[in-house]
N, C-alpha and C positions, 0 to 999 in steps of 0.2 A: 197172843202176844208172845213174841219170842223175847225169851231172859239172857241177858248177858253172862257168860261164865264168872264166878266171882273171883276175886283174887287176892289172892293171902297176906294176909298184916304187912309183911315184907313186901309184897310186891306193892301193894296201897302205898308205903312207905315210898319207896323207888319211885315211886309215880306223884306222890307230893312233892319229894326234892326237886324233881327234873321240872317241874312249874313253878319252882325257886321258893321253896317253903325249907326253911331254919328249922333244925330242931335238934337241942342242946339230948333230951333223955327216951333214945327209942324203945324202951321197954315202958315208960309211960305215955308212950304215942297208941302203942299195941294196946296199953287198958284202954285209954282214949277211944280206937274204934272197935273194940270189943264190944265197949257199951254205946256205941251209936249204932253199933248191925243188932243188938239186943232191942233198942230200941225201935229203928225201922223195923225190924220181923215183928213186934208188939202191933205197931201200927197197920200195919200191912195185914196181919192178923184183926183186926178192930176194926176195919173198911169191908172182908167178906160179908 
């Protein structure tokens, strides 16, 4: 299975607005998916 390269808070960022996602505080978008790639790598670690 080939992995997609992943892309930085800010580019995730970039890539939500441009699909028309609002968002008033990007320093709390960045904890936002800090803790959902904490959370998939958990998961994805629990499925091995």
């Amino acid at each position: 299975m080939e992995l997609k390269e992943p892309l930085s808070f800010e580019k995730q960022i970039k890539k939500l607005k441009s699909h028309g996602m609002v968002m008033e505080d990007e320093a709390r978008v960045k904890e936002i998916l800090a803790e959902i790639n904490k959370i998939t790598m958990f998961l994805r670690w629990m499925d091995c």
